[in-house]
C-alpha positions in Angstrom: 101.3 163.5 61.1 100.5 160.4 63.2 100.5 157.0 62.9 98.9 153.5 63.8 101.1 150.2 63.7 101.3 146.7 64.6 104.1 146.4 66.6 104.8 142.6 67.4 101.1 141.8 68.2 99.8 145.3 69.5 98.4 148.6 67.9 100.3 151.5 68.7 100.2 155.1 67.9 103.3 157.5 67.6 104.0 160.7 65.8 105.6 160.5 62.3 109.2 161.8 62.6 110.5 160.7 59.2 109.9 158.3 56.5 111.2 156.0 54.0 109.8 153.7 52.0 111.0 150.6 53.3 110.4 152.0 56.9 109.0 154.7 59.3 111.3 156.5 62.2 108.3 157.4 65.4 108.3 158.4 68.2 105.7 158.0 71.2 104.4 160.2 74.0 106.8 158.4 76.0 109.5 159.8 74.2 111.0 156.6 72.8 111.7 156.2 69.3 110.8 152.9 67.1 111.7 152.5 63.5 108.7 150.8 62.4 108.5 149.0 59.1 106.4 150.1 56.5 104.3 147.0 55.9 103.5 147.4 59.8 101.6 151.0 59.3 98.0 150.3 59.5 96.7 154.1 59.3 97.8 157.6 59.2 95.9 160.3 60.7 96.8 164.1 62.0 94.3 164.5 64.9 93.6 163.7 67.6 96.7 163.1 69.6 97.7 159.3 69.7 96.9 158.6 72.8 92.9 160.1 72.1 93.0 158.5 69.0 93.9 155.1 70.7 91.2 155.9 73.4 88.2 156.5 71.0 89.3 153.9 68.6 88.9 151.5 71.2 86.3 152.5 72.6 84.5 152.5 68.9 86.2 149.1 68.4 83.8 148.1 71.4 80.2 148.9 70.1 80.6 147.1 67.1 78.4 144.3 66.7 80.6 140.9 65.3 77.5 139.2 64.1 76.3 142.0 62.0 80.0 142.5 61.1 80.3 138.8 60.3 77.2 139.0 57.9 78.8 142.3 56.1 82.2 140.5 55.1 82.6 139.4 52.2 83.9 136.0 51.1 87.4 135.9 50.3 90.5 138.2 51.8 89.4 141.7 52.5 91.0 144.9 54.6 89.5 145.5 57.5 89.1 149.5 55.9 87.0 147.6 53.7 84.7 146.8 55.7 84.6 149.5 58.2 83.1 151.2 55.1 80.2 148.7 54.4 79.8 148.6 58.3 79.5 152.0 59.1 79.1 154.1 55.8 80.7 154.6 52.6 83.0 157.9 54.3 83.8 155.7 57.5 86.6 157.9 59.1 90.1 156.9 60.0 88.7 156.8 64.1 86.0 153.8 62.5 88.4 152.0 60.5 90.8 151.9 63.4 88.4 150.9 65.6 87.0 147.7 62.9 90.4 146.9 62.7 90.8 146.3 66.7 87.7 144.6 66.7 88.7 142.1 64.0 92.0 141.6 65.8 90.6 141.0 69.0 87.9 138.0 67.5 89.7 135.5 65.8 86.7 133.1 66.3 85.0 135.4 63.9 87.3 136.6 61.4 90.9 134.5 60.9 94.1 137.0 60.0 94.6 136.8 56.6 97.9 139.4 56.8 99.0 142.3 58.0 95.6 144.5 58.0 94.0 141.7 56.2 91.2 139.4 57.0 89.1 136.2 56.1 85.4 135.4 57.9 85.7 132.1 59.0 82.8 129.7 58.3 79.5 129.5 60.1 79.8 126.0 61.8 83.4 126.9 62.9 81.4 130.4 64.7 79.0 128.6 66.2 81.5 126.0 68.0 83.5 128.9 68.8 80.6 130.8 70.4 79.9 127.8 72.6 83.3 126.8 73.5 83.5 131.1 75.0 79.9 130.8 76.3 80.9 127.0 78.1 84.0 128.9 79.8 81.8 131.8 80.9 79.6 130.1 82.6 82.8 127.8 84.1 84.2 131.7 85.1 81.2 131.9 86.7 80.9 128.7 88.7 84.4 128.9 89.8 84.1 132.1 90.9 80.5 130.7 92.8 82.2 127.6 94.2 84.9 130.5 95.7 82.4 132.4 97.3 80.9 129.3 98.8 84.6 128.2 100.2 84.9 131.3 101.6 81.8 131.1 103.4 82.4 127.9 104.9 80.8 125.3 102.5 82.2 122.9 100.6 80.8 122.7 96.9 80.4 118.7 96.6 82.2 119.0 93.1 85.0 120.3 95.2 84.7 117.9 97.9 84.5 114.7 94.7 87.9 115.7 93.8 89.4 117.1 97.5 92.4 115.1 97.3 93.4 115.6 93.9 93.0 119.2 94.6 95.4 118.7 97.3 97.8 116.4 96.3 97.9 115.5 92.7 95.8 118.6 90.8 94.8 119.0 87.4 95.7 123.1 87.3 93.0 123.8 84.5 90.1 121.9 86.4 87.6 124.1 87.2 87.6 122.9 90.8 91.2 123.4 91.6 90.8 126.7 90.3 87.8 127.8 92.5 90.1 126.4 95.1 93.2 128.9 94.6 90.6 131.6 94.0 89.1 131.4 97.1 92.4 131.1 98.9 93.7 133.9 97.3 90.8 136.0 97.8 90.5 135.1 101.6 94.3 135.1 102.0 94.1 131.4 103.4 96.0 128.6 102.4 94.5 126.1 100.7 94.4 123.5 103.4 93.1 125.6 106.0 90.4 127.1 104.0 89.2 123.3 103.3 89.2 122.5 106.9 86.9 125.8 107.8 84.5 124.5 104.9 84.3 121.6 106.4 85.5 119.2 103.0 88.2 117.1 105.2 86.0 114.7 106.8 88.6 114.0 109.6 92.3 114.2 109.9 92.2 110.4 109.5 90.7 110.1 106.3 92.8 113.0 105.4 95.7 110.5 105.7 94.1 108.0 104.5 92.7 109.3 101.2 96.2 110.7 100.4 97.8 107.3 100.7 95.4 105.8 98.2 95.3 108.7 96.3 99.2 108.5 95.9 99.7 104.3 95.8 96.1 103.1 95.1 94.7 105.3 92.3 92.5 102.1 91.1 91.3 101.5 94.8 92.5 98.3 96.8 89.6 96.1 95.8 91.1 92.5 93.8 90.1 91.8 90.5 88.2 88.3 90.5 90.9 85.8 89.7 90.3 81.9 91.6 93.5 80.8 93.7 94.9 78.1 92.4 94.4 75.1 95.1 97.2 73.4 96.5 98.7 70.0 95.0 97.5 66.8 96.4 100.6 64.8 95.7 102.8 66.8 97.9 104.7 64.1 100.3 103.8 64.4 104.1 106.6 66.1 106.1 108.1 63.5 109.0 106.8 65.8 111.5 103.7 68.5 112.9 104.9 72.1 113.0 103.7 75.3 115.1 103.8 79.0 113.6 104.0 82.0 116.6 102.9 84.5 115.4 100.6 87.9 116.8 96.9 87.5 117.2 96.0 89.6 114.5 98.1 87.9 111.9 96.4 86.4 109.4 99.3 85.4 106.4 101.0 83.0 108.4 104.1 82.7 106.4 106.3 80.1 108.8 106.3 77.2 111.4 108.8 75.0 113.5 108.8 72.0 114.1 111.6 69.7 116.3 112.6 66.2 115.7 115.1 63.8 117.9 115.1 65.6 120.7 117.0 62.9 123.3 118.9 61.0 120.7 121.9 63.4 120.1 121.1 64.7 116.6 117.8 67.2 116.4 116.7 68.2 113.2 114.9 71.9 113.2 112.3 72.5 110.2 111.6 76.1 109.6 108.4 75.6 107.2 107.4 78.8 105.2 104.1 78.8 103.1 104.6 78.0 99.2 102.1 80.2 97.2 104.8 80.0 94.5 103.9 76.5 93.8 100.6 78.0 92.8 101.6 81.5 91.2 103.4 80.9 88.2 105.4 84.1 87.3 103.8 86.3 84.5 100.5 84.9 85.7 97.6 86.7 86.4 98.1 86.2 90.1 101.6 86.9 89.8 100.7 90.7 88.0 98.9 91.2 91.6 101.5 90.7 93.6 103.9 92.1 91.8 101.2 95.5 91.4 101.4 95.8 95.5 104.9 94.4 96.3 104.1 94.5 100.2 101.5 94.1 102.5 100.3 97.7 103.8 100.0 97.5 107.5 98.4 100.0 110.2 97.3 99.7 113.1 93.4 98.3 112.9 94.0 97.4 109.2 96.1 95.8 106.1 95.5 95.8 102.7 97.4 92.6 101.6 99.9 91.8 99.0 97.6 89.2 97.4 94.2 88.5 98.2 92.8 86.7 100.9 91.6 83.9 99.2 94.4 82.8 98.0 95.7 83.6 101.3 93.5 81.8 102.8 94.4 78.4 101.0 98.3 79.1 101.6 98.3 80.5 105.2 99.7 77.9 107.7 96.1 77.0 109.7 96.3 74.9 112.6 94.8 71.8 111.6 95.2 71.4 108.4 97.9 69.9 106.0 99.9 73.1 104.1 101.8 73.2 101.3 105.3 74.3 102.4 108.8 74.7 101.7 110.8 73.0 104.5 114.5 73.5 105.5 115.6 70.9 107.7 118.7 71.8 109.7 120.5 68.7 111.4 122.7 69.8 114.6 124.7 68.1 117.5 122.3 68.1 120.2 124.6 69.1 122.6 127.2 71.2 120.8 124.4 72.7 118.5 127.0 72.5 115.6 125.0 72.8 112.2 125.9 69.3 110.6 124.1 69.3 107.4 120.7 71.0 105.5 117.9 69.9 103.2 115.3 72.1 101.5 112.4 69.8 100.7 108.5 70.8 99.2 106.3 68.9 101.2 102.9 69.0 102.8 103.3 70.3 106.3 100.7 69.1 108.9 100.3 72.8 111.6 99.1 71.7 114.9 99.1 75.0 116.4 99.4 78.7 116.0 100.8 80.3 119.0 99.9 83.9 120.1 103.1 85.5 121.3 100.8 88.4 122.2 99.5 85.8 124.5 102.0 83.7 126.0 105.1 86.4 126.4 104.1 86.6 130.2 104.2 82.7 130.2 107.0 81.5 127.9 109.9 83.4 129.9 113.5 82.0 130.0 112.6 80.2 133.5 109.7 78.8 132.3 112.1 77.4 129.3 115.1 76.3 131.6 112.5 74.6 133.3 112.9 70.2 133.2 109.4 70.2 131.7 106.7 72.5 132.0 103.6 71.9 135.0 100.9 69.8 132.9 98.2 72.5 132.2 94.9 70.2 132.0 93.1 72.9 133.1 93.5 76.4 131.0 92.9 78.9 127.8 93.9 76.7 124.3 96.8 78.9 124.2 98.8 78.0 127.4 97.4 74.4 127.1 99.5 74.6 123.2 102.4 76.1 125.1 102.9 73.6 127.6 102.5 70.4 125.0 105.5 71.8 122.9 107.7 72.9 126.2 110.2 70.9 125.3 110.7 71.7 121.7 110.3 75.7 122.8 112.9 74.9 125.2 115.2 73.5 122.3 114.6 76.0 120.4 115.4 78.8 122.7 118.3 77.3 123.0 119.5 76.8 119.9 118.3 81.1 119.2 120.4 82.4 121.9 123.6 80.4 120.4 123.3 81.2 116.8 122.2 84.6 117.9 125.9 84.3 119.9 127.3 83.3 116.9 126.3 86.0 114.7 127.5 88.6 117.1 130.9 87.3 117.4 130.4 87.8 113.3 129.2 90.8 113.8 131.6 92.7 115.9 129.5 93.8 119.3 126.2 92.3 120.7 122.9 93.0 119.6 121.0 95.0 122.2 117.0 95.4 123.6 117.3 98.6 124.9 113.7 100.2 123.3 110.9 98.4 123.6 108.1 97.9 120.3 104.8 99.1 121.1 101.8 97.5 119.9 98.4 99.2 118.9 94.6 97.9 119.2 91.5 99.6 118.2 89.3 98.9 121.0 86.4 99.4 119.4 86.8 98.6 116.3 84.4 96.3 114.4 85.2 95.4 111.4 86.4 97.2 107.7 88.6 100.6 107.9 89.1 102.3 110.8 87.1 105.6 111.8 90.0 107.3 113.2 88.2 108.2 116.4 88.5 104.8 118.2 89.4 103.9 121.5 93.5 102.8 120.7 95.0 100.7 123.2 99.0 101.1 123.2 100.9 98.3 125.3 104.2 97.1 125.5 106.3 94.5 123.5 109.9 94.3 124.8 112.3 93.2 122.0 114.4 90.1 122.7 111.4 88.2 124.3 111.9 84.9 124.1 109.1 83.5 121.5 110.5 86.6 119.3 114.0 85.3 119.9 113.4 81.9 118.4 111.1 83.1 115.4 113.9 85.5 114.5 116.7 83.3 114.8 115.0 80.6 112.7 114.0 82.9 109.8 117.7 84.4 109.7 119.0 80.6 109.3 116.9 79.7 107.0 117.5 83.4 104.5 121.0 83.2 105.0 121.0 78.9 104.1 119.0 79.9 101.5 120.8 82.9 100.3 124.2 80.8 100.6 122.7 77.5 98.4 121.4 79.4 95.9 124.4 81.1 95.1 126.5 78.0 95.1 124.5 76.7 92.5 124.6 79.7 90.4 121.1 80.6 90.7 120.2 84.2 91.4 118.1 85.9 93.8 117.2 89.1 95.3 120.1 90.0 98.5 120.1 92.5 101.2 123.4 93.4 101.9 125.9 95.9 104.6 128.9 96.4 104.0 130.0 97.5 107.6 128.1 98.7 110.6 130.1 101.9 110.2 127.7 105.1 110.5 126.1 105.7 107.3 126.7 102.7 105.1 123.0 101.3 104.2 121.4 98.2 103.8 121.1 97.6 99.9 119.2 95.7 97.8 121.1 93.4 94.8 121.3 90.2 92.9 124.8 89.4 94.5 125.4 86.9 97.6 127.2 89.9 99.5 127.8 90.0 103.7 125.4 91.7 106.0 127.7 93.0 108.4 124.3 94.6 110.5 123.4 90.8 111.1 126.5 88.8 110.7 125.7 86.2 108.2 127.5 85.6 104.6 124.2 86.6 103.1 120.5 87.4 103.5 118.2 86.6 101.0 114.7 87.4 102.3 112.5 84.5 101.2 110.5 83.7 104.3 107.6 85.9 104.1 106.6 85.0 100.2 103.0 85.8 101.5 103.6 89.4 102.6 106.9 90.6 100.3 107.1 90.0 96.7 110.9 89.5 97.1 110.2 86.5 99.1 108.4 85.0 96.6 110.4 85.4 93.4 113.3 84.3 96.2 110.8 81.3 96.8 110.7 80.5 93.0 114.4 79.9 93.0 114.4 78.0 95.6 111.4 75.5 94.0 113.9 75.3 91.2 117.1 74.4 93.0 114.6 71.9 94.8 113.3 70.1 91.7 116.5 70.8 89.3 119.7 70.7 91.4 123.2 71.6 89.7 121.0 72.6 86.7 118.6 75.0 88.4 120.3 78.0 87.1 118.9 77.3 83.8 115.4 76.1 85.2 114.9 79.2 87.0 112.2 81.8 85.9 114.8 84.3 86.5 118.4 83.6 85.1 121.6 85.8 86.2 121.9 89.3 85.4 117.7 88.8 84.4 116.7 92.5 83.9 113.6 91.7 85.7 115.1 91.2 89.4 116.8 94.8 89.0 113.3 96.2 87.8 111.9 94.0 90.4 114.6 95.6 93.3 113.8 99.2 92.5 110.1 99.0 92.5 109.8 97.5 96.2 112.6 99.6 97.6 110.0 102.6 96.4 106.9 100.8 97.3 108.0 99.3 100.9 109.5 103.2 101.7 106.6 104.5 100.1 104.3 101.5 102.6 106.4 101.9 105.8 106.2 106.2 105.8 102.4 105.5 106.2 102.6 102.8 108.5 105.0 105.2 110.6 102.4 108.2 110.0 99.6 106.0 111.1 101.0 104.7 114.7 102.1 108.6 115.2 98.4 109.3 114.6 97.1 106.6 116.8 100.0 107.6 119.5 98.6 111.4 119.0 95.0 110.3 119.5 96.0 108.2 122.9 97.1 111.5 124.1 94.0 113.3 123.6 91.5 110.5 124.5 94.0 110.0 128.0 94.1 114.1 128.4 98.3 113.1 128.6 99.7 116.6 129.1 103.1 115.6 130.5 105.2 112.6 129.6 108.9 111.7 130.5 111.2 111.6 127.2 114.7 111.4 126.7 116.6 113.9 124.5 117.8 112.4 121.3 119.4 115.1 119.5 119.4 118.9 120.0 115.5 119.9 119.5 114.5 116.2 119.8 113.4 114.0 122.4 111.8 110.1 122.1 109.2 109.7 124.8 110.5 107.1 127.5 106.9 105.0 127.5 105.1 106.0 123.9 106.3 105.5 120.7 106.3 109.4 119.9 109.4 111.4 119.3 109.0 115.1 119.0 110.6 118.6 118.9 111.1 120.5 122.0 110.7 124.2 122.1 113.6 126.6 122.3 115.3 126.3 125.7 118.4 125.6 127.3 120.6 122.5 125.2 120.4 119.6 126.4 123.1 116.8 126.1 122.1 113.4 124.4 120.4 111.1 127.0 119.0 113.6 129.1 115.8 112.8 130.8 113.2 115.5 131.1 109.4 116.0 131.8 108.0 117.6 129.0 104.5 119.5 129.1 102.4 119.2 125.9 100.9 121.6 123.7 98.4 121.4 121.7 97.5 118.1 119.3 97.8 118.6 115.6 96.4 115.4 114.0 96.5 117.3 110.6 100.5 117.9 110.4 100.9 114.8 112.9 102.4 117.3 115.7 102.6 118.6 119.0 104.9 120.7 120.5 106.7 120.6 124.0 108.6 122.4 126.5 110.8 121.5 129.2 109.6 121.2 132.7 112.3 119.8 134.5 115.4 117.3 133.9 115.3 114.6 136.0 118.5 112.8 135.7 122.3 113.6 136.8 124.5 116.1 134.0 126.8 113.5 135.1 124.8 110.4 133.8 123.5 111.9 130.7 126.9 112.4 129.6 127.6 108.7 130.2 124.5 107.7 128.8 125.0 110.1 125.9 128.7 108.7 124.8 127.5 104.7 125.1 124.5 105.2 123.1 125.1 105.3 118.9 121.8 107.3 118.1 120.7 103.2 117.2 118.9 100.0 118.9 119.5 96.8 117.2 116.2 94.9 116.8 116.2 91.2 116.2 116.7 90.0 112.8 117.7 93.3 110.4 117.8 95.6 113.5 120.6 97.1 111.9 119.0 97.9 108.8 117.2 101.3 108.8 118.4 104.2 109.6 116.9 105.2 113.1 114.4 107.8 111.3 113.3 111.1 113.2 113.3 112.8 109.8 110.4 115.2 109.6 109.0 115.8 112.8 105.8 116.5 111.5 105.5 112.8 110.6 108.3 110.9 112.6 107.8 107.8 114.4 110.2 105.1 114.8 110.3 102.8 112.3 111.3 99.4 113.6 112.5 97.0 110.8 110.3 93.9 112.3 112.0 90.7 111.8 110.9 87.8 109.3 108.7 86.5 112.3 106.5 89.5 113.0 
């Protein structure tokens, strides 16, 4: 004697060994026994053998028609014996009943389990959406497995290719297009990425980047919702004096200015004048929403997307020739001495006579030119060297004034801030207008740190965030920090709400609140300030944000993601551009010096990379490298040792002075010197206030 049973979900088939009535003890042609309940016994049969029996039943179970079936069951519960005998005939044998019974099981759409053995038909309107819902997947089945076929030709199905990067970076695992995807890279044995590079879906390696970025911090796209910028007040009293920004040629938000009064009497007052959107942007405003949606400006070489949009930009940007709304700290010194004596923050309208191009007058404005008794009149000459030469003696001031509170903060400090890399600037050559191609002409020239202009912006922007930082928290009024503890390896720059040292840069506290154009910490630091401007001992309770304010913590985390998030593509993007400058210059050597084992920082590019297996090499040795092959997909290209060119002797030297760090102006000791991944490194210089 045989039986068929349910066992947990699936019909099996075992002989009959013995029997109670609460239970049956079976075993199978495997051998192994199963005490099987007795509720669980569907049928009993003596021939043929169970695994025959299971055979024909199924394949019996197969030929029967579930419509026709559908229209033979009766209303109500019934057994599925039951209606193997209206279904086939009156005598239906144990073979047919088994087989009605694994057709019933196997179409719930059709006929809903009722019990063990028993059934109900479900109702019509209930098939029919079940019939479509398994027709509308069999035809998906059969588009995916289309779509695959297509991918492994080398085509790219344009549904596909509409959601490429989703695919890629952020997929939906039950979309019909991701899964034609993994089919087709299963099936070809590709991965994923290469087989969408052989169909040709990845447009270029640049928009491949660029599509990823968006996809990952821009899901809505960058365009601004229409909201008017507020226009400036009109009642704004006139600052005592015109100011000058300096600033690169590309920059558009002009956050900050100078200006020098007394020069000659014995007491000079410096203004450092930074834009004031946030006398237009009222916090939980619509504006404000924006701002605090991006955190940062996104910079790359060739484009931005900016942190607000440009017309409100536009209005609060410090353009020559016109009047600006500004917040203005005047710092009162000795002339001679250069001792601070006394500060004001005022809001004021701030009339900008010029905007200097550093990018432009670096060759002219050198520390001769500025030690210089005055400057040669230049009647004759570009606007730019013509601006240079009217303000000679307040640059010269100036420059003074940087290289003594730069003196200052090093004594602070602990050891003096060094030059010793160079920042590299990039230009598109041929680049008209909108988002970059990724195929233009880039121009890579050199910017080396320390320069004078870049001396005085960054020495004026880390007086006025520390004088800031400093008031604010003697009035009790909160703001958003950056502190460091020590310059000892390892301890980090961090964000906070406390007035805390920054060892890196040698003040009693940084608040960054210069740039309120560009950072969204800048301007909620700006909208303290305003208060402490208008309310005095009382602006702690003025403030939009009062101590230990939930927001500025919720405020803190998001940009420390956003701006890592912002900087890894702006460090992605120069690698990129430096990658494409060796293609489009056929560079196949290049001179670097070795970093850490494996690693090496090219002497003239901004490119570090990994250098093939070979003999170790000490920290500061110079070699010539030859270049491999260019990989703007992963961002890499490999290199081998040709030659060292330098002394074992002076590597060693060179290797126990350097720190694995170069202090930059400003925050140069804030980041970590990243090499990271190599397959996306590129130095990340933490540009001061001024840049």
């Amino acid at each position: 004697m045989y039986l068929m049973f349910d066992e947990a979900g699936k019909f099996l088939a075992a002989r009959l060994l013995s029997e109670s009535d609460a239970s049956a003890q079976v075993e199978l042609d495997s051998g192994k026994r199963l005490k099987v309940k007795a509720a669980n016994v569907m049928l009993r049969f003596d021939k043929p053998s169970p695994a025959q029996f299971m055979e024909q039943a199924q394949a019996l179970s197969q030929g029967v028609e579930l419509e026709l079936a559908w229209e033979f069951a009766p209303e109500g519960d019934f057994g599925f014996a039951d209606l193997a005998r209206d279904y086939f005939s009156a005598q239906a044998s144990v073979l047919e009943q088994a087989g009605m019974l694994m057709r019933l099981f196997e179409a719930p759409h059709y006929f809903r389990r009722a019990g063990k053995g028993m059934f109900r038909k479900a109702p019509a309107d209930i098939v029919a959406q079940a019939l479509a819902a398994i027709e509308k997947k069999r035809q998906q089945t059969e588009l995916i497995a289309q779509w695959a076929r297509e991918l492994i030709e080398g085509h790219c199905p344009a549904p596909v290719r509409a959601q490429l990067y989703k695919i890629l970076f952020k997929p939906d695992k039950n979309a019909p297009e991701y899964k034609a995807v993994v089919q087709a890279s299963r099936d070809s044995r590709t991965a994923p990425l290469d087989l969408l590079l052989k169909s040709g879906a990845i447009d270029s390696p640049y928009q491949f980047h660029w599509k990823r970025f968006l996809l990952e911090n821009f899901p809505q796209g960058t365009a601004f919702p229409s909201i008017a910028a507020a226009p400036p007040a009109n009642d704004l009293p006139m600052a005592p004096a015109a100011a000058f920004s300096i600033d690169d040629s590309a920059t558009t938000e002009i956050d900050d200015a100078l200006s020098v009064q007394g020069l000659g009497s014995g007491t000079v007052t410096i203004g450092v004048h930074i834009a004031a959107p946030g006398l237009a942007i009222a916090p939980d405003s619509d504006m404000d929403r924006l701002g605090r949606n991006r955190l940062s400006t996104v910079y790359m070489p060739g484009y931005k997307l900016t942190m607000l949009p440009d017309a409100l930009v536009q209005v609060y940007t410090l353009q020559q020739g016109r009047n600006c709304p500004a917040l203005s700290l005047y710092v009162t010194l000795d002339e001679q001495s250069l001792e601070i004596q006394s500060s004001q923050t005022r809001i004021e309208s701030v009339p900008i006579s010029h905007n200097l191009r550093h990018d432009q007058l670096d060759s002219l404005v050198t520390e001769d030119w500025l030690q210089a008794a005055q400057a040669q009149a230049a009647d004759i000459g570009d606007a730019q060297t013509m601006a240079a030469t009217a303000l000679h003696a307040q640059l010269a001031f100036l420059h003074r004034f940087a290289c003594a509170h730069k003196a200052q903060r090093e004594i602070v400090r602990g050891k003096p801030e060094s030059f010793n890399r160079p920042d590299y600037n990039f230009r598109l050559a041929d680049l008209q207008s909108g988002e970059p191609a990724g195929e233009e002409i880039v121009q890579i020239s050199v910017r080396q740190r320390g320069a004078p202009l870049d001396l005085i912006v960054a020495e004026a922007m880390i007086l006025a965030n520390s004088t800031w930082g400093q008031w604010l928290a003697s009035l009790g009024v909160p703001a958003i920090y950056r502190s460091q503890a020590s310059m000892a390896p390892g301890v980090k720059v961090r964000m906070g709400t406390k007035a805390l040292p920054h060892a890196g840069i040698g003040v009693k506290s940084y608040a960054w609140s210069t740039s309120p154009l560009r950072r969204y910490t800048d301007l909620v630091n700006q909208w303290q300030i305003i208060a402490c401007v208008r309310h005095g001992s009382t602006a702690a309770l003025a403030a939009p944000f009062k101590p230990k304010d939930a927001q500025l913590f919720s405020i803190i985390s998001a940009f420390e993601a956003t701006y890592a998030a912002y900087n890894s593509y702006q460090s992605a993007m120069e690698r990129f551009w430096t990658l494409q400058y060796l293609r489009q210059n056929a560079i196949t050597e290049l001179v670097a010096t070795v970093i850490k084992e494996g690693l090496a920082r090219a002497d003239d590019l901004p490119l570090v990379l990994a250098i093939a297996a070979g003999p170790v090499l000490p920290r500061g040795a110079q070699v010539r490298l030859r270049l491999g092959a260019v990989d703007l997909m992963t961002l890499d290209v490999s290199a081998t040792v040709m030659e060292r060119l330098d002394s074992p002797e002076r590597a060693d030297a060179v290797g126990e002075g350097a720190d694995g760090r170069s202090a930059t102006v400003g925050e140069g000791e804030d980041e970590d010197d990243l090499v990271g991944a190599i397959t996306i490194a590129v130095d990340v210089l933490d540009t001061p206030d001024p840049a």
